[in-house]
BANULO-735834 format. One line per 2 residues: for each residue x, y, z of C-alpha. Coordinates in Angstrom, 3 decimals, always signed. Each point is the difference from the previous one (the first is absolute). Example, Ala and Ser with C-alpha at 12.3 -4.5 7.8 and 13.67 -1.06 7.14 Angstrom:
// residues 2
+12.300/-4.500/+7.800  +1.370/+3.440/-0.660 .
END
This chain:
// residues 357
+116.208/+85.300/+94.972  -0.248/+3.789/-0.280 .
-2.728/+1.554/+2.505  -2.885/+2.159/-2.253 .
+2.207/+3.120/+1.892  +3.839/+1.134/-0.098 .
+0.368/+3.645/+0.145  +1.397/+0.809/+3.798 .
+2.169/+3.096/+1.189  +1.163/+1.665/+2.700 .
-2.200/+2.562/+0.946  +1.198/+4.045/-0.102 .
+2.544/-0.016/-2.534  +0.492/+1.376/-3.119 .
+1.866/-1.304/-3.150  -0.155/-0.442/-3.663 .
-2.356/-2.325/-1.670  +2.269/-2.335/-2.451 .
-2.125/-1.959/-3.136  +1.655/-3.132/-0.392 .
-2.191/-0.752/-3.044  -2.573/+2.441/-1.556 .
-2.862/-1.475/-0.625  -3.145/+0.947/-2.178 .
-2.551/+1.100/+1.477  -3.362/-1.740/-0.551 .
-3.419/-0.572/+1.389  -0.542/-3.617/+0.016 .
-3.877/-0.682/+0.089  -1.286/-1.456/+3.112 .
-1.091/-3.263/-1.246  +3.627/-0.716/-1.713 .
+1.779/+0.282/+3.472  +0.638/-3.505/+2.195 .
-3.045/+0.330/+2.907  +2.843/-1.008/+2.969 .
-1.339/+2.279/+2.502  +1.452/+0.802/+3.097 .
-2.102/-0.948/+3.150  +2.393/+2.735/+1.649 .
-0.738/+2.987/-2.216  -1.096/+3.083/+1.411 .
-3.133/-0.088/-1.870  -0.723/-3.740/+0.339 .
+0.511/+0.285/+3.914  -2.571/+2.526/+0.005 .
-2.270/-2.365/-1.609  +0.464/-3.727/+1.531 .
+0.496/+1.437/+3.617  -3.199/+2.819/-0.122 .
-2.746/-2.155/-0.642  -2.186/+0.692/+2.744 .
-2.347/-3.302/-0.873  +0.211/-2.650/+2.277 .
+0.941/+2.311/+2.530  +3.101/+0.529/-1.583 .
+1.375/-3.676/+0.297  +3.533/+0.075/-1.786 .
+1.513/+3.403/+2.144  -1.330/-1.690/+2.981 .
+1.659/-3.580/-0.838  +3.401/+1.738/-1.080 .
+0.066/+2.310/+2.979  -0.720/-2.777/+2.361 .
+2.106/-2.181/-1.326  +2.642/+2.573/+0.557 .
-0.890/+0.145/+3.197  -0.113/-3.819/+1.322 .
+3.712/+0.185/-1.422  +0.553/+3.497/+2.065 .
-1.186/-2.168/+3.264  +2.832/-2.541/-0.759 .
+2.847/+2.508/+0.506  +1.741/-0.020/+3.454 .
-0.423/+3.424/+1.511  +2.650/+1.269/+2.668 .
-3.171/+0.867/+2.155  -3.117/-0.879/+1.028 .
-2.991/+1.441/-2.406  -3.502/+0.565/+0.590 .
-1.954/-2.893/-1.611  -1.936/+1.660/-2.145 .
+3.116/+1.898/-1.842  +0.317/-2.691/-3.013 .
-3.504/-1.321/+0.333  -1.775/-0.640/-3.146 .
-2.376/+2.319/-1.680  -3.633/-0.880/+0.150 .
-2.415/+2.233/-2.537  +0.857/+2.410/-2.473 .
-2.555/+2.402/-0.070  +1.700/+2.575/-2.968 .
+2.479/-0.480/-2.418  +1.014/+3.063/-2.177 .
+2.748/-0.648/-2.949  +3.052/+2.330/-0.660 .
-1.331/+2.646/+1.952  +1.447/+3.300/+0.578 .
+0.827/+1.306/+3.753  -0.732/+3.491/-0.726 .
+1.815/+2.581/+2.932  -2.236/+2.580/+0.921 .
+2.795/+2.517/-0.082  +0.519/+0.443/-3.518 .
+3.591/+0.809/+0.682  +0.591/-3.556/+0.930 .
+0.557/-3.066/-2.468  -2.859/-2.613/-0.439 .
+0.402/-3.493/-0.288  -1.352/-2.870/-1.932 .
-0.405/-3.695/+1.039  -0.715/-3.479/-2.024 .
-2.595/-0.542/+1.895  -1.418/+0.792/+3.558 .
-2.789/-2.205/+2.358  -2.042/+1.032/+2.843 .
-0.987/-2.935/+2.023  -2.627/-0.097/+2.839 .
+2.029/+0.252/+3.006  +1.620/+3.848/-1.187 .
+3.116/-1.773/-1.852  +1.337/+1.127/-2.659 .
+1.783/-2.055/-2.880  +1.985/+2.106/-1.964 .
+1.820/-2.402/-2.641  +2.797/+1.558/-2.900 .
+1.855/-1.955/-2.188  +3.488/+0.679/-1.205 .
+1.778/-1.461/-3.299  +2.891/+2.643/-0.646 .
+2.281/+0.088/+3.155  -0.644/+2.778/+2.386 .
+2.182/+0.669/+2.882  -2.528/+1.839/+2.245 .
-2.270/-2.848/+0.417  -0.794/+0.316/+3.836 .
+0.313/+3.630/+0.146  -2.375/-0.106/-3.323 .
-2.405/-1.918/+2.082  +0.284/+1.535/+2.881 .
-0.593/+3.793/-1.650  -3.209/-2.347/-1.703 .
-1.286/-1.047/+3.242  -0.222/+3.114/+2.013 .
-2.450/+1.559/-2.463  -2.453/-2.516/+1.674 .
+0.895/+1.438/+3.591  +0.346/+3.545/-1.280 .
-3.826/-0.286/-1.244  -1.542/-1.328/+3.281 .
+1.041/+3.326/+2.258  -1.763/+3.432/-0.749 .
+0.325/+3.199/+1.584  -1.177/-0.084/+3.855 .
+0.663/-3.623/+0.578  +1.254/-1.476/+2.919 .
+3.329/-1.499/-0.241  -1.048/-2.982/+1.609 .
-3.434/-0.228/-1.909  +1.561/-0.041/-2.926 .
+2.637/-2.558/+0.756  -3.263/-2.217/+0.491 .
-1.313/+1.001/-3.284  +2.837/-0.336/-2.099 .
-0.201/-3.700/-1.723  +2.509/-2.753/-0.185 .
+1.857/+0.231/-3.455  +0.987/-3.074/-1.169 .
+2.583/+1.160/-2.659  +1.074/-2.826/-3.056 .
+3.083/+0.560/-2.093  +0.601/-2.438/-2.705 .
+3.469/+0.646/-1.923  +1.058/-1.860/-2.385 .
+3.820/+0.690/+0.564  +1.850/-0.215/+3.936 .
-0.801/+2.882/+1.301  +2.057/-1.212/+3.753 .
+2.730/-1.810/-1.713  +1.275/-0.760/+3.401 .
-2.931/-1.813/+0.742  -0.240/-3.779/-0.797 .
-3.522/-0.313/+0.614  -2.878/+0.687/-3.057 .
-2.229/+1.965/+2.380  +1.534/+2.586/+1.890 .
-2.388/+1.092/+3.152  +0.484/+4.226/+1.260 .
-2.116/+0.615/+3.290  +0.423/+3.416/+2.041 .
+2.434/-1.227/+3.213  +1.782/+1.239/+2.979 .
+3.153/-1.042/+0.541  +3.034/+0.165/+2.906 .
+2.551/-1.749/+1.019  -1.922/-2.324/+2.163 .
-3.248/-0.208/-1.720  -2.106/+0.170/-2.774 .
-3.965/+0.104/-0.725  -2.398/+1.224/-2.232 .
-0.479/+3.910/+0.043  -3.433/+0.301/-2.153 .
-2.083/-2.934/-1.233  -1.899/+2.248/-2.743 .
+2.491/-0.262/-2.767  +1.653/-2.888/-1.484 .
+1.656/-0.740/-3.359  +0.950/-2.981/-1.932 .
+2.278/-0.213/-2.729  +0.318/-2.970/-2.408 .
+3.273/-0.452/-2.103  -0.964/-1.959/-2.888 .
+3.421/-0.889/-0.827  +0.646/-0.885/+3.044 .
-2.633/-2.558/-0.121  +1.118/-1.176/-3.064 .
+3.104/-1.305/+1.435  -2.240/-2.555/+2.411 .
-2.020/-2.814/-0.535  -3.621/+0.706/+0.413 .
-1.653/-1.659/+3.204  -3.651/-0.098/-1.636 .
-1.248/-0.971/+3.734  +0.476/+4.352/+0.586 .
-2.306/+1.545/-1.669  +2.088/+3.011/-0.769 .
+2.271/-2.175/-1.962  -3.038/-0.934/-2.473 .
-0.233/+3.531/-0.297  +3.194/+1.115/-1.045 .
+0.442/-3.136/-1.918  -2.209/+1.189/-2.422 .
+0.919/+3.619/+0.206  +3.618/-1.223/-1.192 .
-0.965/-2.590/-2.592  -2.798/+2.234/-1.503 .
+2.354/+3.277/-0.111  +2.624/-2.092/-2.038 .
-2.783/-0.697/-2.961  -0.957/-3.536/+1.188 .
-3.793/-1.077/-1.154  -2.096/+0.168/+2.465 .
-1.041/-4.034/-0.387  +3.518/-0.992/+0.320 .
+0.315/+2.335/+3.116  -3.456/-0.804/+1.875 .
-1.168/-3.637/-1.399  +2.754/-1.919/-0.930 .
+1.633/+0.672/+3.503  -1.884/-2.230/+2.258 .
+0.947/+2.644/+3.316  -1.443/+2.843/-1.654 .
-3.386/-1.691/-1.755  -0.641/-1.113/+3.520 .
+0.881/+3.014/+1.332  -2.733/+1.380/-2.702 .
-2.658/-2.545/+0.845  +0.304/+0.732/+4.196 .
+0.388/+3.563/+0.008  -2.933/+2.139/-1.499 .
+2.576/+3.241/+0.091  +2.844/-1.410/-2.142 .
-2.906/-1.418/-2.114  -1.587/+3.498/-0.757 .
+3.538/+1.163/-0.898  +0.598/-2.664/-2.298 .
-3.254/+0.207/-1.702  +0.335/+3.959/-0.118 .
+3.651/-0.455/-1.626  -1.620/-2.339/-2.301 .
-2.580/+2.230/-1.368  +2.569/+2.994/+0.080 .
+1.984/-1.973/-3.341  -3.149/+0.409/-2.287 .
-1.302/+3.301/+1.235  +0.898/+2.621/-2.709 .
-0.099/+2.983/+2.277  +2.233/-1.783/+2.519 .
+2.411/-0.886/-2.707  -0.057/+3.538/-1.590 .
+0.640/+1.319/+3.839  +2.496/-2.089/+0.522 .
+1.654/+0.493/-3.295  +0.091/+3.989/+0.226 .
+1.513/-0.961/+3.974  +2.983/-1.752/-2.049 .
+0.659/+2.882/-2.558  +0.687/+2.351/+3.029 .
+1.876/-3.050/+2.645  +1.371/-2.329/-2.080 .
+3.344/-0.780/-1.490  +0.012/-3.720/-1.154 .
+3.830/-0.953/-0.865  -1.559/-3.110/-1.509 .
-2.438/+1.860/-2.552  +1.798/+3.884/-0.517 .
+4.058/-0.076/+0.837  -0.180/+3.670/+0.216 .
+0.779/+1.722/+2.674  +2.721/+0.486/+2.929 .
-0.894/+2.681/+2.217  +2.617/+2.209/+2.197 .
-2.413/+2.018/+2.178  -3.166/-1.391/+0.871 .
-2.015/+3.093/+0.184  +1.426/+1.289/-3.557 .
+0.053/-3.699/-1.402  -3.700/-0.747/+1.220 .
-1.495/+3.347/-1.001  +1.426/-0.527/-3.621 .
-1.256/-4.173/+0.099  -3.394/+1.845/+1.398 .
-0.234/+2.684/-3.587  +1.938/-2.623/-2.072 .
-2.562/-3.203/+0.518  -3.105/+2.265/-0.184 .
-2.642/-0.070/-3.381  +2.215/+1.891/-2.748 .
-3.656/+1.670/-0.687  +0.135/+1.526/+3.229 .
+1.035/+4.009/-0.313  +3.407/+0.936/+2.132 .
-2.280/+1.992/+2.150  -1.791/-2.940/+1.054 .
+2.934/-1.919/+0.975  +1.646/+3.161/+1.833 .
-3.176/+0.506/+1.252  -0.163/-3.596/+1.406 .
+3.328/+0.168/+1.395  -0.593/+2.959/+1.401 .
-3.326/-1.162/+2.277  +2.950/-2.593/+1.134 .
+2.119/+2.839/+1.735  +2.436/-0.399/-2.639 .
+2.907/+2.990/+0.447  -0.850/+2.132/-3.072 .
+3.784/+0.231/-1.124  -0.293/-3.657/-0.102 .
-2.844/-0.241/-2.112  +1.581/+2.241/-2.511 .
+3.033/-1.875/-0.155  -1.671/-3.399/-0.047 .
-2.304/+1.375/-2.689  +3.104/+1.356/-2.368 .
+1.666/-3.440/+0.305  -3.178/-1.823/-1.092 .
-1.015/+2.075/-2.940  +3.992/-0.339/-0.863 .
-0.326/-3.111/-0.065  -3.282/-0.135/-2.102 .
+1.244/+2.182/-2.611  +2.881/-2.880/-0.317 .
-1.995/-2.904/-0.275  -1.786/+2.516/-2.842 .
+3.158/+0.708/-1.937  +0.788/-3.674/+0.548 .
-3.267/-0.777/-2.077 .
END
């Protein structure tokens, strides 16, 4: 079964954006379109993991649950105990928020979400569909925002090495990301390392990466919590309906009855496929991210950064003005060369679906 998202590339290269079959161009109304919704779209994330009710029950379920599995790997070296220990209250929870650099000279960054919990930790969670390289470093650059925003001028080194919080960073990518690695969830933790030894260098920054696919491949153990998880992720990404997923499996409706977190996800999802505004977000999120082979057997992209920018101006509203889209694209730190040639190819290939008419 086709995933909801197929456009991947590598990244920093440049090529020529090839129209298998031109298409016309419509706006189909809201209401016409199949409500399959993505439980790992950018703006859906934002919404079923930022609920700060219930003290934010489903990021503290999925983050623990990513944890108990974290506790199961062998480490080459003793830990402290309290490295993988679960989370205990989430105090804040702020959705796709922007990590704005004080220098002005120097690149912000966005996050799906990011948590604040009672005992200065920091969940910092970012999900990826199209495949990305750069995922640790990614996290990594990510992550030291959070340190970079506990120091200020006149600190003491040492004070603000207690200040700075423990960043508990989540990756979820649906694509292998460590192809080398046979395991779903792939652990990073700061070390030192020589030839006779190895132990943990800093216990204030840890990251965990999930491979969907990789889970795909193995049959869920429903007794691991994280498994329930990404179960649902997987089956729920693919278009499943979310009865068939949750209650009709047995695992996962008693995973829904026992654990209040995965419940408040699941009823959250649920109200997400009859809320207009959430279907019109999520809707205007596809025009921009999505190229369904299924639905649109359109493109085949050479070039990522020339292939996306022209997907980008060729999905958007055909009401919207060619400075709006540039404009768009440009608040993305699109090259402006690339923009113009990405814009040329699209209105090209506008003006022949027109003639086509």
């Amino acid at each position: 079964m086709d995933r909801l998202l197929g456009f991947s590339g590598e990244a920093n290269s440049f090529g020529k954006f090839i129209i298998v079959k031109n298409p016309k161009i419509k706006n189909i109304p809201n209401s016409q379109k199949p409500q399959k919704i993505s439980p790992l779209a950018d703006p859906v994330v934002a919404r079923l993991f930022s609920n700060a009710n219930d003290s934010g029950l489903a990021m503290k379920s999925l983050v623990n649950s990513i944890l108990y599995n974290a506790r199961r790997i062998q480490l080459p070296f003793d830990s402290d105990s309290t490295l993988l220990e679960d989370v205990s209250t989430i105090v804040s929870i702020t959705p796709q928020p922007i990590r704005i650099n004080p220098n002005l000279d120097i690149r912000s960054y966005r996050l799906d979400v990011e948590a604040l919990t009672n005992n200065n930790e920091v969940i910092a969670l970012e999900v990826q569909l199209s495949k990305f390289n750069l995922m640790t470093e990614r996290m990594i650059i990510y992550c030291q925002t959070f340190f970079r925003d506990s120091s200020h001028k006149g600190d003491d080194l040492q004070d603000i090495v207690k200040k700075i919080p423990k960043v508990i960073g989540i990756g979820i990518c649906d694509f292998e990301f460590l192809p080398s690695c046979p395991d779903f969830h792939v652990l990073t933790l700061v070390t030192h390392y020589s030839e006779l030894s190895s132990q943990l260098a800093m216990n204030k920054l840890q990251l965990h990466t999930l491979q969907l696919p990789v889970f795909a491949q193995k049959k869920p153990d429903y007794d691991n919590p994280i498994d329930c998880w990404l179960t649902a992720f997987n089956d729920l990404h693919l278009g499943r309906d979310l009865d068939e997923v949750i209650f009709m499996n047995p695992d996962l409706n008693n995973f829904y009855k026992t654990d209040p977190g995965f419940k408040q996800f699941v009823d959250l999802f649920k109200l997400t496929l009859s809320d207009p505004a959430t279907i019109k977000e999520y809707n205007l999120w596809l025009q921009e991210q999505r190229v369904n082979n299924s639905e649109r057997d359109v493109i085949k992209a050479e070039g990522s950064d020339v292939a996306f920018t022209a997907l980008s101006a060729f999905f958007s509203s055909s009401e919207e003005s060619w400075e709006k889209i540039a404009k768009d694209l440009r608040i993305n730190n699109i090259p402006e060369d690339v923009i113009q040639r990405a814009l040329k190819q699209v209105k090209d290939i506008r003006n022949q679906n027109t003639n086509s008419d």
